[in-house]
C-alpha positions in Angstrom: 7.2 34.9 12.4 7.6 38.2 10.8 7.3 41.7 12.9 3.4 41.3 13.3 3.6 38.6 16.1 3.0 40.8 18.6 -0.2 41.8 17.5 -0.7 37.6 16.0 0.4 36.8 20.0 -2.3 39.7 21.1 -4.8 38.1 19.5 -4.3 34.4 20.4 -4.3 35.9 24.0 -7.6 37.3 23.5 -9.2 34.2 21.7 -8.0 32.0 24.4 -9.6 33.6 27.6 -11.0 30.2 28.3 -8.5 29.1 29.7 -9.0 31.4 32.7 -11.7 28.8 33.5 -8.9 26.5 34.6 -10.1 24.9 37.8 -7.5 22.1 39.0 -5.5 20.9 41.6 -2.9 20.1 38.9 -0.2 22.9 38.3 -1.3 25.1 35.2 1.2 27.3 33.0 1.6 28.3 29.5 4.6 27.0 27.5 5.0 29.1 24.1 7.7 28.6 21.4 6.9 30.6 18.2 3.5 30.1 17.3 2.6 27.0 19.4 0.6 27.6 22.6 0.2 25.6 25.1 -1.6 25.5 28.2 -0.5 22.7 30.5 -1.7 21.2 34.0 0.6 18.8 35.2 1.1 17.0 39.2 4.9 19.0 39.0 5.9 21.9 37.1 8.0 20.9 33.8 8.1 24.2 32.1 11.7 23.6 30.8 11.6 19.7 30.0 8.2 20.9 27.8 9.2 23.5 26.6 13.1 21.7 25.0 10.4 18.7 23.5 8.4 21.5 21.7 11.3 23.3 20.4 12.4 19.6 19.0 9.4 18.6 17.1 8.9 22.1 15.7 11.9 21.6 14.0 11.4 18.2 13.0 8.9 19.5 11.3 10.1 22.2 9.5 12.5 20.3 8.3 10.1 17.9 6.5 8.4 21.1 5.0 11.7 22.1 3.9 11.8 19.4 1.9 8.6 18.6 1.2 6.6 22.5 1.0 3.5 20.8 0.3 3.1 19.2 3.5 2.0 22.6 5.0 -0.4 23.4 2.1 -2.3 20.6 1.0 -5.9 20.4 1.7 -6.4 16.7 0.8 -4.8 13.3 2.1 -1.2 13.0 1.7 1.3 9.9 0.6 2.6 7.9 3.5 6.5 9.1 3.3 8.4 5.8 5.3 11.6 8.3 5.4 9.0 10.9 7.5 10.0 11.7 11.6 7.3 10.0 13.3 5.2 13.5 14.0 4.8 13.6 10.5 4.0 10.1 9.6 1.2 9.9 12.3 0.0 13.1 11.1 -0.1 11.6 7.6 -2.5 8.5 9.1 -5.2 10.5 11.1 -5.3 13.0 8.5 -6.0 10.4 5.9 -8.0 8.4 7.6 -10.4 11.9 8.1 -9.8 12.9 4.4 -8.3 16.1 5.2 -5.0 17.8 4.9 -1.8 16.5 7.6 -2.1 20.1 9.0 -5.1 19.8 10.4 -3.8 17.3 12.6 -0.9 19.4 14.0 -1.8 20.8 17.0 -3.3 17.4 18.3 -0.5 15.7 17.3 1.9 17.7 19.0 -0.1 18.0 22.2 -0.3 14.1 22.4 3.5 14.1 21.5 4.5 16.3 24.5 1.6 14.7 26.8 2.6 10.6 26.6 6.1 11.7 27.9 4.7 12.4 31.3 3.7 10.2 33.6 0.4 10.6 36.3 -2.2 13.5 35.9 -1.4 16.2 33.0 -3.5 17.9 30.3 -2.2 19.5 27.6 -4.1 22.1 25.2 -2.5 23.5 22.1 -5.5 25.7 20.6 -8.4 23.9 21.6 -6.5 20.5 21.3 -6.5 18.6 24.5 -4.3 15.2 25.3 -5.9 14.8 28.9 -4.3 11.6 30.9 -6.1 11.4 34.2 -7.2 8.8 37.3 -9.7 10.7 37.9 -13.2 12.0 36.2 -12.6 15.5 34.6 -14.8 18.2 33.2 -13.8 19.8 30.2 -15.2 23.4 29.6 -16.9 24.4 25.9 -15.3 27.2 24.6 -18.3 27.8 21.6 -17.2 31.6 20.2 -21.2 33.7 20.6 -23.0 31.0 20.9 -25.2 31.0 24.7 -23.3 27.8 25.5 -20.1 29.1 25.4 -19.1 28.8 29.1 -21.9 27.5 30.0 -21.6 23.9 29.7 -19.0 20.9 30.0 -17.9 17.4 29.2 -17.7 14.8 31.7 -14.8 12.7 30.8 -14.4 9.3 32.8 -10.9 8.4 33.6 -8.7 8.2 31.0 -5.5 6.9 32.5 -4.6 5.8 28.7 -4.6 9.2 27.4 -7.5 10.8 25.7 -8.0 13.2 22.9 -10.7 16.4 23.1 -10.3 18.0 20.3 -12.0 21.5 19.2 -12.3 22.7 15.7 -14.8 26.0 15.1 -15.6 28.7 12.4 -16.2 31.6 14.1 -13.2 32.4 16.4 -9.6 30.8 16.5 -6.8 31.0 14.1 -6.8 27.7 12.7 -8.8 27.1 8.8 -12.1 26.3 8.6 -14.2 26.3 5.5 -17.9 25.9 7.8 -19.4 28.3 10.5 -19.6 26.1 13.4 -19.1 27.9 16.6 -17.7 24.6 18.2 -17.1 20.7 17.0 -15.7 18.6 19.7 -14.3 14.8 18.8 -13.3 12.7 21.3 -10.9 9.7 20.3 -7.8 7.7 21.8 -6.0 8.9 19.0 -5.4 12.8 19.5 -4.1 13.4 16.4 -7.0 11.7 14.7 -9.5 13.8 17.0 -8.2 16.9 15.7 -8.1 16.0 11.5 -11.9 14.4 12.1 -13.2 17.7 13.8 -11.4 20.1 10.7 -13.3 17.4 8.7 -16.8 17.9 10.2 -16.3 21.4 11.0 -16.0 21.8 7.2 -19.8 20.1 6.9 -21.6 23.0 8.9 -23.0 26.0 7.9 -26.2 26.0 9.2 -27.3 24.0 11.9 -29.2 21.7 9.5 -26.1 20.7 8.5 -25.4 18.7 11.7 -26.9 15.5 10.3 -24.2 15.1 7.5 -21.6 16.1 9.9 -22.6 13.6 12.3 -22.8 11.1 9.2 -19.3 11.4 8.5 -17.8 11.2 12.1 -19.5 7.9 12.8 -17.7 6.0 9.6 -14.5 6.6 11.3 -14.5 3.9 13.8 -11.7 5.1 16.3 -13.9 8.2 17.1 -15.8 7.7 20.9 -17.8 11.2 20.4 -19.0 14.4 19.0 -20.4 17.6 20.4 -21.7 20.1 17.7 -22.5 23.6 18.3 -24.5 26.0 15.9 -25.8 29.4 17.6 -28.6 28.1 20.1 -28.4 24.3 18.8 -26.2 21.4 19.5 -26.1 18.0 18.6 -24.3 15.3 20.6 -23.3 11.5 19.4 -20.9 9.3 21.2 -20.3 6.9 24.5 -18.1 9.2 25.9 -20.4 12.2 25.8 -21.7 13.4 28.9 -22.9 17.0 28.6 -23.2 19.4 32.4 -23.4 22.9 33.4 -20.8 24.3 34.8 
């Protein structure tokens, strides 16, 4: 990063005041290395052993857009590359498989990267990202920008002792590109990386709240997908087996 990460880093802190709303039993710290984020909840505190993984496929991955610039750019599927780290080549299948650029897969990817090392409880969020691995039933607070819900409601997740991806794109508040206004699209899948590309993907679809039945259209002809929450203002639609909406 150049000299204006302090006011990038100020900024991130501000958009990610949700995770005040942390209510666990698990441990919860942050783990930061450039300009990934994360928020962890674990059984045991493994600041160190996360953060040395990070560090490792952050550079994995610069050294593929070394080589290969347009990795970091392109808005549209990319060619499988069998000579890719494996970061990169499972970014290149969800993000096909969604029709969207391997960036958009990213912070999923490297959530669920981190998350599988560990076993038991954890939950890992990288920017609205989640991996969650848990015995147990969780609730998962909706972070939704202005919109009333913001806050105000939750998934119910069952347990997920596979791993689980939750994964948050939105138009009107975070850092990551968007080309719709959604204030929140939630995808749940197995696969977190593919969570994350298919909710850039219908993120994209929403403007207006009219636009939900498209969005919803395209989520459900990707068959790994379990669920969808979309938020608009004062309207949501919801699709899935997995989701449970509650107040919190």
């Amino acid at each position: 990063m150049n000299g204006d990460f302090g006011e990038y880093q100020k900024r991130i802190d501000t958009e990610r005041t949700y995770r005040l709303m942390t209510n666990s039993e698990l441990e919860a710290y942050r783990v930061s290395v450039g300009e990934s984020d994360l928020w962890v909840l674990s059984e045991q505190e493994k600041q160190a052993e996360i953060k040395k993984m990070l560090k490792n496929l952050r550079i994995q991955l610069k050294d593929y857009i070394d080589r290969a610039p347009i990795f970091a750019t392109t808005l549209v599927p990319y060619p499988d590359d069998l000579m890719a780290c494996e970061l990169v080549r499972w970014m290149i299948s969800a993000s096909n498989k969604a029709g969207v650029g391997p960036m958009a897969t990213v912070a999923g990817a490297i959530a669920a990267s981190i998350g599988k090392q560990f076993p038991g409880e954890v939950m890992i969020e990288n920017g609205g990202d989640i991996y969650l691995c848990s015995s147990k039933e969780r609730v998962i607070a909706i972070a939704a920008g202005k919109s009333p819900f913001s806050g105000k409601i939750g998934l119910k997740l069952p347990p997920s002792p596979d791993g689980i991806g939750i994964c948050t794109s939105a138009g009107t508040v975070g850092p990551s590109l968007s080309f719709g206004k959604a204030d929140a699209v939630v995808i749940i899948a197995a696969d977190t990386a593919l969570a994350d590309a298919v909710a850039t993907g219908a993120g994209n679809l929403i403007q207006v709240p009219n636009d939900f039945e498209k969005a919803l259209a395209y989520v459900q002809q990707i068959p790994e997908i379990q669920g969808a929450l979309l938020i608009k203002n004062t309207q949501m639609a919801a699709w899935g087996e997995l989701i449970e909406i509650c107040p919190l």
